[in-house]
C-alpha positions as CSV (number, residue, x, y, z in Angstrom):
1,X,100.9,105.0,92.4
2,X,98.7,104.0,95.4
3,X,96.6,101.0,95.2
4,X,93.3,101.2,97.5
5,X,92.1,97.8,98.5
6,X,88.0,97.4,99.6
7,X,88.7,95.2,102.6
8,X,85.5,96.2,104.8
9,X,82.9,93.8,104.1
10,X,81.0,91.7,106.3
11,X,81.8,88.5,104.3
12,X,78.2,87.2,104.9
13,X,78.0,84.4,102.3
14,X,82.1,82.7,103.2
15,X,80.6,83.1,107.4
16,X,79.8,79.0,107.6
17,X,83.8,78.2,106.8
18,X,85.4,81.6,107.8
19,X,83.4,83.1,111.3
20,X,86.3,84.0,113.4
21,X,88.1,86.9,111.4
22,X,86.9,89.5,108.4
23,X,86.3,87.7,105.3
24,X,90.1,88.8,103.0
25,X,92.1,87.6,106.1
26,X,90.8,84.2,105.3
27,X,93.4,81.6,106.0
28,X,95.1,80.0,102.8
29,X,97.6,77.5,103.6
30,X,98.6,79.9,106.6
31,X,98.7,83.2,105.2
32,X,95.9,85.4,104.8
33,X,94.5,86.2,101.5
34,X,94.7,89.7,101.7
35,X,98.5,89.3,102.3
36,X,98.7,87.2,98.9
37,X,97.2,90.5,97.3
38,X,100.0,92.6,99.3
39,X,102.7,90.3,97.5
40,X,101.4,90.3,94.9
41,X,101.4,94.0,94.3
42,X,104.8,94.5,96.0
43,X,106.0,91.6,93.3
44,X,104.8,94.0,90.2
45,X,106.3,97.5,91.9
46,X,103.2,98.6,93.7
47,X,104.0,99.2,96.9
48,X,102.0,102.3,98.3
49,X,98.6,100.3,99.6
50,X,95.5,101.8,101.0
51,X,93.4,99.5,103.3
52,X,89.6,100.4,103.8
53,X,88.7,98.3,106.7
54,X,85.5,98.2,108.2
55,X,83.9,94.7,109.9
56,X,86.6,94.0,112.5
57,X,89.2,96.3,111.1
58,X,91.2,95.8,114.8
59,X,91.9,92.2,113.3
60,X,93.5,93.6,109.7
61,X,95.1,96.6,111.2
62,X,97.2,95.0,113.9
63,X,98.6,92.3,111.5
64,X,99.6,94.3,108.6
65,X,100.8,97.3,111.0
66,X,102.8,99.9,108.7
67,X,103.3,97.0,106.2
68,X,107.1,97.2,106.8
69,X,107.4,93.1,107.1
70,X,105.9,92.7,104.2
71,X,107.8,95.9,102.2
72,X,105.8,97.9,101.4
73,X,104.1,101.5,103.2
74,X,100.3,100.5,104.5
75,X,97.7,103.4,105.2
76,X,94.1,102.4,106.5
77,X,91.0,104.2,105.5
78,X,88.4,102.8,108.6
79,X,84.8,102.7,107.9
80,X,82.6,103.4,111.0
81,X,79.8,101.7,109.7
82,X,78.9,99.8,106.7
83,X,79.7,102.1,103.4
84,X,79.3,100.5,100.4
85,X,82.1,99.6,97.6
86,X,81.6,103.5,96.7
87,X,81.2,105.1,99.6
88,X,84.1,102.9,100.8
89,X,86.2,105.2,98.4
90,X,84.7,108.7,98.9
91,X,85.9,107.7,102.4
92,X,89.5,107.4,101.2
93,X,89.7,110.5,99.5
94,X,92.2,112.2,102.1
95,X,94.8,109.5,101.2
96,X,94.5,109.6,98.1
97,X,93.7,113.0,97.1
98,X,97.5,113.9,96.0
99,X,97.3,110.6,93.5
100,X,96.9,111.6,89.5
101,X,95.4,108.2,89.4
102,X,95.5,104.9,91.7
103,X,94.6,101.3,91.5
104,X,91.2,100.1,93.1
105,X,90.6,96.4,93.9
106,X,88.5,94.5,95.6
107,X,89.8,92.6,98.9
108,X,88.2,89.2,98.3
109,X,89.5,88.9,94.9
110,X,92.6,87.6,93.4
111,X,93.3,88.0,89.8
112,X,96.1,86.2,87.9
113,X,97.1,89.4,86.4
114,X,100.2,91.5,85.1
115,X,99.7,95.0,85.8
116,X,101.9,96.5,84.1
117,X,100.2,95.3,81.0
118,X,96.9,96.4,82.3
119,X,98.4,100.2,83.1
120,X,99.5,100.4,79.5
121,X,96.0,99.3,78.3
122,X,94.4,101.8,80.1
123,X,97.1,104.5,79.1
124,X,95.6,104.0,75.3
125,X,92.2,105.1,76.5
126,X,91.5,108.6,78.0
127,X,88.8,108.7,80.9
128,X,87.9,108.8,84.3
129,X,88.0,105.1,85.3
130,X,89.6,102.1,83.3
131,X,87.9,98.9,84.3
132,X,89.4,95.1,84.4
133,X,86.2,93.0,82.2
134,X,85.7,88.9,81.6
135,X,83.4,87.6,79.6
136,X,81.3,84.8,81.4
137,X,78.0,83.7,82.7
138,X,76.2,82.8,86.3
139,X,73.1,81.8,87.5
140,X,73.5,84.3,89.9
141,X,72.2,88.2,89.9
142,X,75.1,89.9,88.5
143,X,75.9,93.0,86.8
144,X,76.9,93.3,83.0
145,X,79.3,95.7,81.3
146,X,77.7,96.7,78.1
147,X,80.6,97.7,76.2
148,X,80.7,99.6,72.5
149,X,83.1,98.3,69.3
150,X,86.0,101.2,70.9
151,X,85.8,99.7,74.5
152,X,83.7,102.1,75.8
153,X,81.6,101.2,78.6
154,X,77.9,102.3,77.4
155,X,76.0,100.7,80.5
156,X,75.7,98.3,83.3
157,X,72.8,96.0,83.8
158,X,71.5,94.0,86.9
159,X,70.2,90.7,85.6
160,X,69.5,87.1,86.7
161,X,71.0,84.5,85.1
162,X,73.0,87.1,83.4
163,X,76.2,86.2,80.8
164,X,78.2,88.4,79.0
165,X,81.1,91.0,80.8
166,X,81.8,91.3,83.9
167,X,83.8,94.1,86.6
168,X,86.6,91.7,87.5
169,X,87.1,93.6,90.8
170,X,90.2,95.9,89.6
171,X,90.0,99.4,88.0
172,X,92.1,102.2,87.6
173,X,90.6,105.5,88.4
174,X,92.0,109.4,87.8
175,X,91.7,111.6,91.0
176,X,88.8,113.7,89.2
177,X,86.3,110.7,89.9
178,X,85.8,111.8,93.5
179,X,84.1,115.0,91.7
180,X,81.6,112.9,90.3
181,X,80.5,110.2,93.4
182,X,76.8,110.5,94.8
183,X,76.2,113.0,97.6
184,X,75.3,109.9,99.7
185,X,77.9,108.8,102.4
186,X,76.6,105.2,101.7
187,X,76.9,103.9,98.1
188,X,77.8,101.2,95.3
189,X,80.4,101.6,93.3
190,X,79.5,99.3,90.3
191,X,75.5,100.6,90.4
192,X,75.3,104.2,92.0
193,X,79.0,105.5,91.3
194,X,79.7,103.8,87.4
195,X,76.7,104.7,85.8
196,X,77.6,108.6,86.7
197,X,81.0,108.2,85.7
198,X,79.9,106.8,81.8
199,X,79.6,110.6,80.3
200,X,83.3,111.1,81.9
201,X,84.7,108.2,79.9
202,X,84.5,104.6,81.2
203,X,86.6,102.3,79.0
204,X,87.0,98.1,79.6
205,X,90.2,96.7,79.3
206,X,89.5,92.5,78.5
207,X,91.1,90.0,80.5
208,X,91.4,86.4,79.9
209,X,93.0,84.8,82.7
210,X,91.9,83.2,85.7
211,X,90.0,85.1,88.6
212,X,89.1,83.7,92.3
213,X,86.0,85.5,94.0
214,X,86.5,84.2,97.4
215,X,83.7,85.7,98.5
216,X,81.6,82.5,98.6
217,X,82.3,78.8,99.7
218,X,83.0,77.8,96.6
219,X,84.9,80.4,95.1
220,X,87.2,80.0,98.6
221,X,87.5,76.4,98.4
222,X,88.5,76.7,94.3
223,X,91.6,79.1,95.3
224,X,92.7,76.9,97.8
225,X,92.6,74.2,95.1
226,X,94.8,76.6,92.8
227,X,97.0,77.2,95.1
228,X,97.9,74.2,96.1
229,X,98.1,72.9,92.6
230,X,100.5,76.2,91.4
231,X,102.5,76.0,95.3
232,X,104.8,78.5,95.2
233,X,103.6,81.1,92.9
234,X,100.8,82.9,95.2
């Protein structure tokens, strides 16, 4: 299985503490993030990784290379401009159009999460997309995962000051979801490209343990606390 990771953003909201390099190549403790996701995966069996790099993509690309160093085989899907989380994948399609099914993830966060046990939740539901859900609030716009009694997603709402479940930034799609994206080039995943999958079968697998949204300051600064408090395991 392949694992596409969205590592094209501009990284907008992390630019006062992170300015000199794309936003998942943030430094922690002298690695990049992105390369604690690359471990990560390699550490659970995953090692077939698809890199859609955008926003100084030169930067990614020339560290990571074939992914050899790290073991495991790297492919890069470059955006020429700005796609969207959605269109980010249509984009991919050529390297992944041979996969059954493959992981998606987003490159700015990191979920304390066994795999393996979330492939076998997914493998009790039958659908086009399997998606990684917490329950939790913020005072932030945000969207929420309306979800029926048999896990079935049902609908996804924008709100402020929303609470409730949340897309935890890892799914696991079948190929037959790129028959289903927007005609667009440029779209969202969780607000243009979800809401056509729901007749196709979206389900929500729970999760429970700890996730890190470096995308902002203070999610970034709150990893690097984990980390340093766990040293060793990441």
């Amino acid at each position: 299985m392949k694992a596409l990771i969205l590592a094209g953003g501009l990284g907008t909201r992390l630019r006062s503490v992170v300015n000199d390099r794309p936003k998942p190549m943030a430094d922690v403790n002298g690695k990049p993030f992105l390369q604690i996701l690359i471990e990560q995966l390699r550490s659970q069996g995953i090692k077939e990784i698809v890199l859609s790099v955008g926003y100084m993509a030169d930067r990614i690309i020339s560290y990571f290379g074939d992914g050899s160093l790290l073991g495991v085989r790297i492919e890069y899907s470059k955006e020429e401009k700005p796609l969207g989380t959605g269109g980010a994948i249509k984009n991919a399609y050529r390297l992944l159009k041979d996969e059954e099914e493959f992981l998606l993830m987003n490159g700015d966060t990191y979920v304390d999460l066994d795999y393996s046990w979330f492939f076998k939740k997914c493998s009790e539901q039958e659908g086009a997309a399997c998606l990684l859900v917490k329950k939790g609030s913020t005072k932030q716009k945000a969207g929420v995962i309306e979800i029926a009694d048999n896990y079935r997603v049902i609908g996804i709402r924008e709100v402020e000051n929303a609470s409730g479940f949340f897309y935890a930034g890892v799914s696991l799609l079948k190929k037959d979801v790129f028959n289903h994206m927007p005609e667009s080039e440029s779209f969202s995943f969780e607000y243009d490209f979800l809401p056509l999958l729901i007749s196709h079968g979206v389900y929500a697998c729970i999760f429970e343990n700890r996730l890190w949204d470096i995308g902002t300051v203070e999610g970034y600064r709150s990893f690097l606390e984990w980390v340093n408090k766990v040293a060793g395991k990441v």
